[in-house]
C-alpha positions in Angstrom: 0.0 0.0 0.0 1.2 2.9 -1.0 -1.1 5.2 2.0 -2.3 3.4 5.3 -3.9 5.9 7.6 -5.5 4.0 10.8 -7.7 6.0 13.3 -6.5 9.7 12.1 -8.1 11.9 14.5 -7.6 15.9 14.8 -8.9 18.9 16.9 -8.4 22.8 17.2 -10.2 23.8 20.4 -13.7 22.6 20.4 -13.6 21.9 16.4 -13.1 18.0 15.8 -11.8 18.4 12.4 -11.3 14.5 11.6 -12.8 11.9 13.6 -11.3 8.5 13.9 -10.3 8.5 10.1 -9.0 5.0 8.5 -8.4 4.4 4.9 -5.6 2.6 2.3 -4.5 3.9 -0.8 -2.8 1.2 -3.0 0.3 1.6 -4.8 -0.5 3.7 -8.3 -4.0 4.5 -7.7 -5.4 7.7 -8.6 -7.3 7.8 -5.1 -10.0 10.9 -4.4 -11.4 12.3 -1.2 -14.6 13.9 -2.0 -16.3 16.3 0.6 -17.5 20.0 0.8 -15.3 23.0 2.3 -14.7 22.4 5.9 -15.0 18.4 5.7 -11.5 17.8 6.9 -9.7 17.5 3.4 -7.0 20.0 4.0 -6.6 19.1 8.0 -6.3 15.5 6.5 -3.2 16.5 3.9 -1.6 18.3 5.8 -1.3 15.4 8.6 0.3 13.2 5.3 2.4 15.6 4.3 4.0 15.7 7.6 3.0 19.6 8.7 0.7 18.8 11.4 0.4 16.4 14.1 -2.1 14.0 14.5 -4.2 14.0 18.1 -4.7 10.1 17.8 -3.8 7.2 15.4 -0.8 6.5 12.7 -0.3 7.0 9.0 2.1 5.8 6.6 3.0 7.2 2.9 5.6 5.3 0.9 6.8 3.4 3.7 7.4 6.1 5.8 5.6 6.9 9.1 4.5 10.7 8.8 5.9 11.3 12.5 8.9 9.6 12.9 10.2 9.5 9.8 9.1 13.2 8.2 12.6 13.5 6.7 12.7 10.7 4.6 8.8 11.3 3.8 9.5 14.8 2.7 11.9 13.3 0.1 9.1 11.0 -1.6 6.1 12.6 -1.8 4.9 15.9 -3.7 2.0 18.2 -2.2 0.1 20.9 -4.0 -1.5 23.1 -1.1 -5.4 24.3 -2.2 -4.3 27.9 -2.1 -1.0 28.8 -4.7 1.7 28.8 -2.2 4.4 29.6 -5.0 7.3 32.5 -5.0 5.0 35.4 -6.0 7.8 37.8 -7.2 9.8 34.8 -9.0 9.7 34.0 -12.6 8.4 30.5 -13.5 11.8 29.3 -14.4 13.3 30.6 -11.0 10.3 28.9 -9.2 11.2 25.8 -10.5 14.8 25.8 -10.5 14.2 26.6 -6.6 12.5 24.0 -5.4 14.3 21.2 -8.3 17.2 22.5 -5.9 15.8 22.1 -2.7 15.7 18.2 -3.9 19.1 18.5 -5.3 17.2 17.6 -8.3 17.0 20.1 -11.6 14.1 20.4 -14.7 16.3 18.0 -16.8 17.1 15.5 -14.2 12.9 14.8 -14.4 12.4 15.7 -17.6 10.5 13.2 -18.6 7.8 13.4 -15.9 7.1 16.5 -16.3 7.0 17.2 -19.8 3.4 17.4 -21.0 3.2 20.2 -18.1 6.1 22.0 -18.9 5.7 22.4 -22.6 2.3 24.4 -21.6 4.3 26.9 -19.3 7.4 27.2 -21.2 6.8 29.8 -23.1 5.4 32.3 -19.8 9.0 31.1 -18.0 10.5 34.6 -17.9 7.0 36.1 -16.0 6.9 36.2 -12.4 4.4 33.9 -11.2 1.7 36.0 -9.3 1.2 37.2 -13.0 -0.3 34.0 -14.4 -3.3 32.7 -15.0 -5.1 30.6 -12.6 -5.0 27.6 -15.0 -0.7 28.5 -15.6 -0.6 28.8 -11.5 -2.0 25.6 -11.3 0.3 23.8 -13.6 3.3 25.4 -12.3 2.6 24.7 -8.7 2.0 21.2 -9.8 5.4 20.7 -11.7 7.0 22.3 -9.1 5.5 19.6 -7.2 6.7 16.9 -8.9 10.1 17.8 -9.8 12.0 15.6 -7.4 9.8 12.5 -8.9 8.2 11.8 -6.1 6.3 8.0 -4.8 2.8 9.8 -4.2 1.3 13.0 -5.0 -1.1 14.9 -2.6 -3.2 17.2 -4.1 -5.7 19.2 -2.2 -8.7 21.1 -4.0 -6.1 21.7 -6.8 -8.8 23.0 -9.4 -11.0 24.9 -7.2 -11.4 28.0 -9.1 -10.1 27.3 -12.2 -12.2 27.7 -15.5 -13.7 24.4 -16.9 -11.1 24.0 -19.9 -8.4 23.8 -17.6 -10.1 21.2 -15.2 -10.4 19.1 -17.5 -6.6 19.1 -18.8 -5.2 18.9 -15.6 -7.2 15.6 -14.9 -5.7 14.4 -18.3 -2.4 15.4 -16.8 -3.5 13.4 -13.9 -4.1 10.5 -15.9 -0.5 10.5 -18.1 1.3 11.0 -14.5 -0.4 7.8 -13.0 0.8 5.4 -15.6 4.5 6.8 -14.9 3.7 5.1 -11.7 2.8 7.8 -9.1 0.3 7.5 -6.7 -2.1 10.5 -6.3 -4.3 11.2 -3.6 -6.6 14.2 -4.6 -9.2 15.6 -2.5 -11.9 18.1 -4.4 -15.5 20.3 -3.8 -16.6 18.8 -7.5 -19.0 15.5 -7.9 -18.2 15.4 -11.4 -14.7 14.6 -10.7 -15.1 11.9 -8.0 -16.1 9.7 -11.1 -12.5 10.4 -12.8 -10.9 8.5 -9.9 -10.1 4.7 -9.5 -11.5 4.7 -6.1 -13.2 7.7 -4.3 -13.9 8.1 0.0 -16.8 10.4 0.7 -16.0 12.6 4.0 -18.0 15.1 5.5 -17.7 16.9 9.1 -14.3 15.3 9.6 -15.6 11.2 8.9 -15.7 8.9 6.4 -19.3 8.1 5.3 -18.4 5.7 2.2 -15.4 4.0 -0.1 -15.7 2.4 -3.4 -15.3 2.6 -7.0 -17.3 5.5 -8.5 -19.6 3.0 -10.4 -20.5 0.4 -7.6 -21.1 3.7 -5.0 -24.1 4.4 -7.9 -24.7 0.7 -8.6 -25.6 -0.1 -5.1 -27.8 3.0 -4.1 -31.1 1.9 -3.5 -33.0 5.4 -3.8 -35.2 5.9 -6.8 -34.6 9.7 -7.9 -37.0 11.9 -9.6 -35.7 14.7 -11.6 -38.3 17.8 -11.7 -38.3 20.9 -14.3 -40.6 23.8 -13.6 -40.0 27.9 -14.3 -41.2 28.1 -10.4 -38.4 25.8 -8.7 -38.4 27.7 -5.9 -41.5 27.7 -5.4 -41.9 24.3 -6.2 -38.9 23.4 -4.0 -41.1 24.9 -0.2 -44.0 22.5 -1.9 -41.9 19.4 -1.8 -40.1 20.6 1.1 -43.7 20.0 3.5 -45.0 17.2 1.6 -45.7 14.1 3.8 -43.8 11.7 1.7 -40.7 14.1 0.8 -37.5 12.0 1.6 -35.5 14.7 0.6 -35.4 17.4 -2.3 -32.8 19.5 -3.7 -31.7 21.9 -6.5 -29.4 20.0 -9.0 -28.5 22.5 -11.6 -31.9 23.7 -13.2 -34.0 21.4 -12.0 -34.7 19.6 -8.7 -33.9 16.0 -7.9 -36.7 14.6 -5.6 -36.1 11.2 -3.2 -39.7 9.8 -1.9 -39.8 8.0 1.3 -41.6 5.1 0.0 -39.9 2.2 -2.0 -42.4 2.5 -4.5 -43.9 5.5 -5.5 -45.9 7.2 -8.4 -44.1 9.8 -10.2 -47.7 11.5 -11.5 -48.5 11.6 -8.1 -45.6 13.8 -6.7 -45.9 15.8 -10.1 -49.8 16.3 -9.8 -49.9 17.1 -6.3 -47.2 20.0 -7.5 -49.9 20.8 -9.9 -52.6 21.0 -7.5 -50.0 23.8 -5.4 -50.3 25.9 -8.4 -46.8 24.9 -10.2 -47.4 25.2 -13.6 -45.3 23.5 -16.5 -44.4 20.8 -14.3 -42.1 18.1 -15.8 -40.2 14.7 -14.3 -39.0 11.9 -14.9 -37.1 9.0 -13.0 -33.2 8.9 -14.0 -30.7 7.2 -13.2 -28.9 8.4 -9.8 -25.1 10.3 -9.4 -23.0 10.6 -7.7 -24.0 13.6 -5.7 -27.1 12.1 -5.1 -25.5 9.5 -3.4 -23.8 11.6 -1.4 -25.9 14.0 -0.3 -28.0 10.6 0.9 -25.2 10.4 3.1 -24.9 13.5 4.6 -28.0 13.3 6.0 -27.2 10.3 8.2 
């Protein structure tokens, strides 16, 4: 295994960030941690990364235990921090070149590793790095990152505020990296992206609530969902929000996605009793579920 954390727990004051937290990442596995803001995600990293203490439990990355053997830890793993932590004032060039020597490593040592990044921000290397984009930030950050070649990559909330385009190439970077045999542990806000990952943990107010493939956490959820359309979802969300068999309801983009409490139920009669509350140009129909449904199932618990 390439990550074995065992009974992880954290607190600041009366806050329990993580509670009793256990999980394995095997060896070249692109491995996400899915949760909203103030889950634990970051509290969680940073114990990996070796720049916090644990209150209770153990964890090992590559081998290494993250408290008694930092050092050697330090050497093998690469950690992108959610909020750009680079050299500001430095070029990209001189970013790199700093922390390749920190490693007593350099750009053409690791070459090879990262070159699909490095051939997107090669051309900006003369421009200090506060005056990038927030798609050239990221991919700098995260070749800075792995420049020593490290065992496993941590990378917390690395596209949170980044445009769509770039999302989306930085998960194919993800992708080429992990069959050059890294192991990357990446925690993220986004639902969409939990499906991108070999195996996914949901976590939410500093616990685990599920782990499994993307497809078998949808397979084996037992919820029938109705998705509703209406001009008046608002309006139509109070409605479903006080009706007697309302499991739970919630707005999913432009519509609503609707959970009944009974196994069985008729769709015409959730969409007619909207109807009946004066919604007009109601539409639904029963889909298959997501993974957000799933877990904002779970949340509830």
């Amino acid at each position: 295994m390439s990550l074995q954390i065992s009974n992880i727990s954290k607190s600041f004051k009366d806050l329990k960030a993580l509670k009793h937290i256990s999980l394995e990442v095997k060896e070249n596995e692109l491995y996400g941690l899915i949760g909203p803001d103030g889950a634990g995600k970051t509290t969680l990293f940073r114990i990996l990364a070796s720049l916090l203490l644990p209150d209770e439990g153990q964890a090992n990355v590559a081998g290494y235990n993250v408290i008694t053997d930092y050092k050697q830890l330090r050497k093998n793993i690469g950690y992108m921090p959610g909020k750009f932590s680079l050299y500001q004032d430095l070029t990209v060039e001189e970013n790199l070149n700093f922390f390749a020597t920190i490693f007593n490593s350099s750009i053409e040592e690791n070459y090879d590793l990262i070159k699909d990044i490095y051939v997107q921000i090669e051309p900006f290397k003369k421009r200090k790095a506060g005056d990038l984009s927030g798609g050239m930030k990221q991919k700098l950050a995260l070749s800075c990152a792995l420049i020593h070649k490290p065992k496993v990559l941590f990378l917390d909330e690395p596209t949170t505020g980044v445009d769509p385009v770039s999302r989306n190439e930085f998960w194919d970077m993800l992708k080429k990296l992990q069959k050059k045999g890294i192991t990357i542990f990446v925690s993220t806000p986004y639902m969409d992206e939990a499906a991108l990952c070999d195996r996914i943990a949901f976590i939410n107010k500093g616990e685990i609530l599920q782990v499994d493939t993307p497809s078998a956490i949808v397979k084996n959820f037992a919820k029938q969902v109705l998705n509703i359309q209406t001009p008046s979802i608002y309006k139509a969300l109070r409605v479903l929000g006080s009706y007697q068999h309302t499991h739970s309801i919630y707005p999913f983009g432009e519509s609503l996605h609707y959970m009944d409490s009974r196994k069985d139920f008729d769709l015409n009669e959730v969409l007619n009793h909207l109807k009946n509350e004066e919604i007009k140009d109601v539409e639904g129909e029963l889909i298959s579920p997501e993974i957000e449904d799933v877990f904002m199932e779970l949340s509830r618990n």
